[in-house]
VOTIDO-174436 format. One record per residue: x, y, z of N, C-alpha, C in turn; residue number from 1. Coordinates in Angstrom, 2 decimals, m for minus. Layout:
! VOTIDO-174436
PT        nx        ny        nz       cax       cay       caz        cx        cy        cz    nr
PT         X         Y         Z         X         Y         Z         X         Y         Z   NUM
...
! end
This chain:
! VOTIDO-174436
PT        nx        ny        nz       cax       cay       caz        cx        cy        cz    nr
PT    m27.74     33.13    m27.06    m28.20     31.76    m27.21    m27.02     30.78    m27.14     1
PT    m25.92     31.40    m27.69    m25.12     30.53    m28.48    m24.16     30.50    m26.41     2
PT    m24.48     31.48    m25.38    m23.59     31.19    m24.34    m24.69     30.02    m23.43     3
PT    m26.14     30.51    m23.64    m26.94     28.86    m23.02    m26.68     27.98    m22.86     4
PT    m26.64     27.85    m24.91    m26.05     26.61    m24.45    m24.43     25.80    m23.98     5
PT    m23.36     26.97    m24.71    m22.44     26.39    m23.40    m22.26     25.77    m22.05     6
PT    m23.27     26.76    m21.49    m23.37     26.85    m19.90    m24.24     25.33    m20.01     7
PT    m25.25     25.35    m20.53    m25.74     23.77    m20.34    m24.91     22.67    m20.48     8
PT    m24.41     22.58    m21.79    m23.04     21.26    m22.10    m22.39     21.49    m20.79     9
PT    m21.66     22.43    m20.31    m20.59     22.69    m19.46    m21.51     22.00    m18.07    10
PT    m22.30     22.15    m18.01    m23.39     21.63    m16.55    m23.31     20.38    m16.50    11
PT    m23.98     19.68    m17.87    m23.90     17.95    m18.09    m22.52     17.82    m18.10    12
PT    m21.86     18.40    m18.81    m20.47     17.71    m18.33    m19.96     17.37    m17.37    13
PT    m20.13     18.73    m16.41    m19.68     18.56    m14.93    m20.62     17.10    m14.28    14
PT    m21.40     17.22    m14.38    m22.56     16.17    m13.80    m22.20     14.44    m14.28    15
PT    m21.82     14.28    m15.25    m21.08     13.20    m16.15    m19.52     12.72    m15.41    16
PT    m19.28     13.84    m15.42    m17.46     14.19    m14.42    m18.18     13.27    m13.25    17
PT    m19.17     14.19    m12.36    m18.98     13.92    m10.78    m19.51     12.56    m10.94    18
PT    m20.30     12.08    m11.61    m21.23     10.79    m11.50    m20.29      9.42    m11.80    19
PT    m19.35     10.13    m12.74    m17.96      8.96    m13.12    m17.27      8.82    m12.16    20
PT    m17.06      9.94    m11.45    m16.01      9.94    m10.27    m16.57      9.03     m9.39    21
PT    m17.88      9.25     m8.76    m18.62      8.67     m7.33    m18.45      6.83     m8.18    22
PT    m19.20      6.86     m9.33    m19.15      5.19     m9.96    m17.78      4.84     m9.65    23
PT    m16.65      5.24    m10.22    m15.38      4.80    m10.29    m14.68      4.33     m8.44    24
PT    m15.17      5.56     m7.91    m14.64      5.41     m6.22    m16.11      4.20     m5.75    25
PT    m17.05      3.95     m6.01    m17.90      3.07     m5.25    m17.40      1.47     m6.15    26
PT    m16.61      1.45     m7.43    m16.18      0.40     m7.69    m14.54      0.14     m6.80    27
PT    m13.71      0.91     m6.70    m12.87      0.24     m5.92    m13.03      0.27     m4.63    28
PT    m14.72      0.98     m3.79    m14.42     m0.40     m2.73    m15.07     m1.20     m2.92    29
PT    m15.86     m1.52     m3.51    m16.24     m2.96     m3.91    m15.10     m3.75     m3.70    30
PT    m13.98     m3.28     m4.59    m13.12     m3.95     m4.85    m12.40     m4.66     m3.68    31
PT    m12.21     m3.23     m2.53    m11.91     m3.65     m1.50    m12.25     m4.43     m0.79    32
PT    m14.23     m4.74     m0.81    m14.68     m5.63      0.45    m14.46     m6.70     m0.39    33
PT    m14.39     m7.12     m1.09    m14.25     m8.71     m1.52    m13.03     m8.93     m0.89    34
PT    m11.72     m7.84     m1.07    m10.48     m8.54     m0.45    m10.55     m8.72      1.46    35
PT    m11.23     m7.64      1.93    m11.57     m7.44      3.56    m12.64     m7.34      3.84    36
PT    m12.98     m7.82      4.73    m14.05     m7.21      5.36    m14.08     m5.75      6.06    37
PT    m15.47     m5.34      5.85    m15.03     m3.47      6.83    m16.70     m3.47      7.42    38
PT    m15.88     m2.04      8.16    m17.11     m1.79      8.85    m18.28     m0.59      7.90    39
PT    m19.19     m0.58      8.32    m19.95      0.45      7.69    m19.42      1.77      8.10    40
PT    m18.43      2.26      9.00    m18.22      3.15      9.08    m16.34      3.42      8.43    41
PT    m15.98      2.20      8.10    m15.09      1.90      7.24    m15.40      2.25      5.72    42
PT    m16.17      1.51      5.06    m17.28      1.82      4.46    m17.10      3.35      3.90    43
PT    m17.84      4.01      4.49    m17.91      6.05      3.85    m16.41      5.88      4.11    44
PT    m16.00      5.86      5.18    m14.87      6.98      5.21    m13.90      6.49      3.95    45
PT    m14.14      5.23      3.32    m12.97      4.71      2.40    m14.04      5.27      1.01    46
PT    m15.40      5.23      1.05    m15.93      5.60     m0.47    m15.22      6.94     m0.14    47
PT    m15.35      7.86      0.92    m15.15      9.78      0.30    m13.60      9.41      0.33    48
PT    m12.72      8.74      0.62    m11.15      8.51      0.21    m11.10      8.58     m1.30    49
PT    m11.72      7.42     m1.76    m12.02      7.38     m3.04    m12.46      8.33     m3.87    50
PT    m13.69      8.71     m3.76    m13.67      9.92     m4.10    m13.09     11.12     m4.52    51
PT    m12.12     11.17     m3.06    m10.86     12.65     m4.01    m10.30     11.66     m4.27    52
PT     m9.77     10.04     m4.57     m8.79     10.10     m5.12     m8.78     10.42     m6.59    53
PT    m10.15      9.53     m6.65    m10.90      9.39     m8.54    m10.60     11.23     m8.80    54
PT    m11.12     11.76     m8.28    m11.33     13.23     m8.21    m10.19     14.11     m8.49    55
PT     m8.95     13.71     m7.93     m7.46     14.04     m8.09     m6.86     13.67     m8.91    56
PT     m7.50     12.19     m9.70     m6.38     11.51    m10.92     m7.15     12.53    m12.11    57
PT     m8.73     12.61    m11.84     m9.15     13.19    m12.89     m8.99     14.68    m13.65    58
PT     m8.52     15.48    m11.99     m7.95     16.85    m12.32     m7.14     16.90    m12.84    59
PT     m5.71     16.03    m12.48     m4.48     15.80    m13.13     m4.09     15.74    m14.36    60
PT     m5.11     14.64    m14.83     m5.49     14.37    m16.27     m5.87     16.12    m17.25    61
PT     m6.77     16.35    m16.63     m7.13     18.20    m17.54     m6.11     18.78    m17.22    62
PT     m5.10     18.85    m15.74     m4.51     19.77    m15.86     m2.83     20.07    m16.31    63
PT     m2.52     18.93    m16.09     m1.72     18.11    m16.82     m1.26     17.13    m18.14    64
PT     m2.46     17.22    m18.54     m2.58     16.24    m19.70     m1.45     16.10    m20.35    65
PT     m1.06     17.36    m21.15      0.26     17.62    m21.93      1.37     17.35    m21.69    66
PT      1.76     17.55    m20.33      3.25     17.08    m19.15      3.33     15.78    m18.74    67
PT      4.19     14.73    m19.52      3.73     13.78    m19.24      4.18     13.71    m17.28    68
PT      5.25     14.33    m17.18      6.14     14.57    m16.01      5.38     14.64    m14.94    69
PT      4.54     15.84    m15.09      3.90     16.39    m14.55      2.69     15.84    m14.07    70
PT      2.35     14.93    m14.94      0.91     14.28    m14.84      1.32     13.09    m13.73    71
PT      2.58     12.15    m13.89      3.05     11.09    m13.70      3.68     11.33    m11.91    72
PT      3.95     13.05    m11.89      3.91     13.36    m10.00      2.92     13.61     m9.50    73
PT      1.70     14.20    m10.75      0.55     14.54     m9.70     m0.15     13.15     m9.24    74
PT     m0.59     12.26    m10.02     m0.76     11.33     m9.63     m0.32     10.36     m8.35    75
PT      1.18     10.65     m8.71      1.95      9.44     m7.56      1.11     10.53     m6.64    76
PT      1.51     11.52     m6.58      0.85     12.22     m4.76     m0.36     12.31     m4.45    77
PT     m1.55     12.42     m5.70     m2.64     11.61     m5.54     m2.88     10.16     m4.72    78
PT     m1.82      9.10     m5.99     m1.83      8.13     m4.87     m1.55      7.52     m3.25    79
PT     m0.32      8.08     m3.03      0.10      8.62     m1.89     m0.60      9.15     m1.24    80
PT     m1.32     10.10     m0.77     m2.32     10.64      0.08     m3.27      9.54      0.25    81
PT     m4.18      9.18     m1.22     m5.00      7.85     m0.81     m4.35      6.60     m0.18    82
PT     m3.55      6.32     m0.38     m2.60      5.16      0.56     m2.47      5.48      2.00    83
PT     m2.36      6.65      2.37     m2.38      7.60      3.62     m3.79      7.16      4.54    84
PT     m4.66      7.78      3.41     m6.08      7.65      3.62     m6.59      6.04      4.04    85
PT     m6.27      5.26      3.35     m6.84      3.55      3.59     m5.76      3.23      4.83    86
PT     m4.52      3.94      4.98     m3.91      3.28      5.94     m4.49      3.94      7.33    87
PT     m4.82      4.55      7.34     m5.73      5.27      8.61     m7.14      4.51      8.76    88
PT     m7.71      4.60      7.83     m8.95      3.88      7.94     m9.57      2.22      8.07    89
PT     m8.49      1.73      7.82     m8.16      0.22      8.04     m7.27     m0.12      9.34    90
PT     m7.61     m1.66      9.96     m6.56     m1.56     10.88     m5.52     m2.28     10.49    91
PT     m4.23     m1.88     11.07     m3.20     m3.17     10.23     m3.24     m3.98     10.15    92
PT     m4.13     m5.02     10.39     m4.18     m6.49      9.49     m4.95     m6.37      8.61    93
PT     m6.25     m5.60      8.76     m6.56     m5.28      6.94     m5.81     m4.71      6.20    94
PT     m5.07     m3.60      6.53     m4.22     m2.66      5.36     m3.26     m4.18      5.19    95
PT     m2.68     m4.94      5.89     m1.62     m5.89      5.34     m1.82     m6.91      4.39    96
PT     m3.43     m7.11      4.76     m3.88     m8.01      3.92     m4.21     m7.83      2.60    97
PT     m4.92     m6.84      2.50     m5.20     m5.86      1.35     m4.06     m5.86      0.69    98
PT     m2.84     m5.43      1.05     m1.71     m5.22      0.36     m0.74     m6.50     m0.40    99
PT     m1.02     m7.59      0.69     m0.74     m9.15      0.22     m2.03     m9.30     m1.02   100
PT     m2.92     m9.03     m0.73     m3.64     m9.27     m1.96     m3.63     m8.65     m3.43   101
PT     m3.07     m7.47     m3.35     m3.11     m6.66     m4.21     m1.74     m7.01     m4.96   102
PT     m0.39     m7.66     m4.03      0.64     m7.62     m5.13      0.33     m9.48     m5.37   103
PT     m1.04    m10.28     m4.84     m0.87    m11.58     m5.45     m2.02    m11.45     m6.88   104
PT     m2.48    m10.46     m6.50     m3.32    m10.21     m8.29     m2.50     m9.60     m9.38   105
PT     m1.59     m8.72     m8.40     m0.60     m8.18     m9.59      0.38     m9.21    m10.41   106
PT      0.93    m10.66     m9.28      1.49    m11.47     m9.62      1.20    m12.05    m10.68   107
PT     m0.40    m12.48    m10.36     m1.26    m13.26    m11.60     m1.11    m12.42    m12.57   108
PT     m1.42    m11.48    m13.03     m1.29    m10.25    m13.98     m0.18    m10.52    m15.16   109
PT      0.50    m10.40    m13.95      2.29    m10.56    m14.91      2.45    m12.29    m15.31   110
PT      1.98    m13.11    m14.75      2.39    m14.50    m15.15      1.21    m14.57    m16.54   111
PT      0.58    m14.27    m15.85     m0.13    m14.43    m17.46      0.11    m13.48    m19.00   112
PT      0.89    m12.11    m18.74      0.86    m11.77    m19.58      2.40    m12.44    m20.45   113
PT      3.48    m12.58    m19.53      4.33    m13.24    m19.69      4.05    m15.05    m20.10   114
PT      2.87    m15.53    m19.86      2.71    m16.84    m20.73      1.84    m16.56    m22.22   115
PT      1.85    m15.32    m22.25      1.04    m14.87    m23.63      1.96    m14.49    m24.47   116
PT      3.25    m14.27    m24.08      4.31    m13.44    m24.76      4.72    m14.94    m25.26   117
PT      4.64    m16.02    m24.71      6.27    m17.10    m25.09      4.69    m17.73    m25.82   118
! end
């Protein structure tokens, strides 16, 4: 009885896992089309990017948890591959733009946390 219900928790869990993953990768491209426009076939190929990436930070995390080292390379090469991934799937004036956009939100980021500090 007592392995049932393991195997059940262990099922919803997994199911909880994959459903966070797909939510998490269908929010950053959201994220993306507000900054570009894409095509619908831009579109999938950047949600299943997403996908392993969410998918790769999240393994990292269990399998790594403890290392901070360890956790902090699997990731970068997580990220890295997905950077790989959007730069293939975009053409270079979206990937450039995207990228101008991303370090002028990061900008805002920092000016504001730095007018919260003084």
């Amino acid at each position: 009885m007592k392995a049932k219900i393991l195997f059940c928790f262990l099922c919803v869990s997994l199911i909880c896992v994959a459903q966070t993953a797909a939510t998490h990768a269908q929010q950053m491209v959201e994220s993306v089309t507000r900054d570009i426009t894409l095509s619908a076939e831009q579109i999938t190929q950047l949600t299943s990017a997403a996908t392993e990436y969410v998918s790769a930070i999240q393994m990292a995390n269990e399998q790594y948890g403890s290392s901070e080292e360890a956790l902090v390379q699997a990731k970068a090469a997580a990220l890295q591959e997905y950077s790989a991934q959007m730069q293939a799937i975009l053409t270079d004036e979206q990937y450039q733009t995207l990228q101008q956009k991303q370090i002028e939100r990061r900008n805002t980021l920092l000016n504001q946390l730095k007018e919260g500090q003084q």
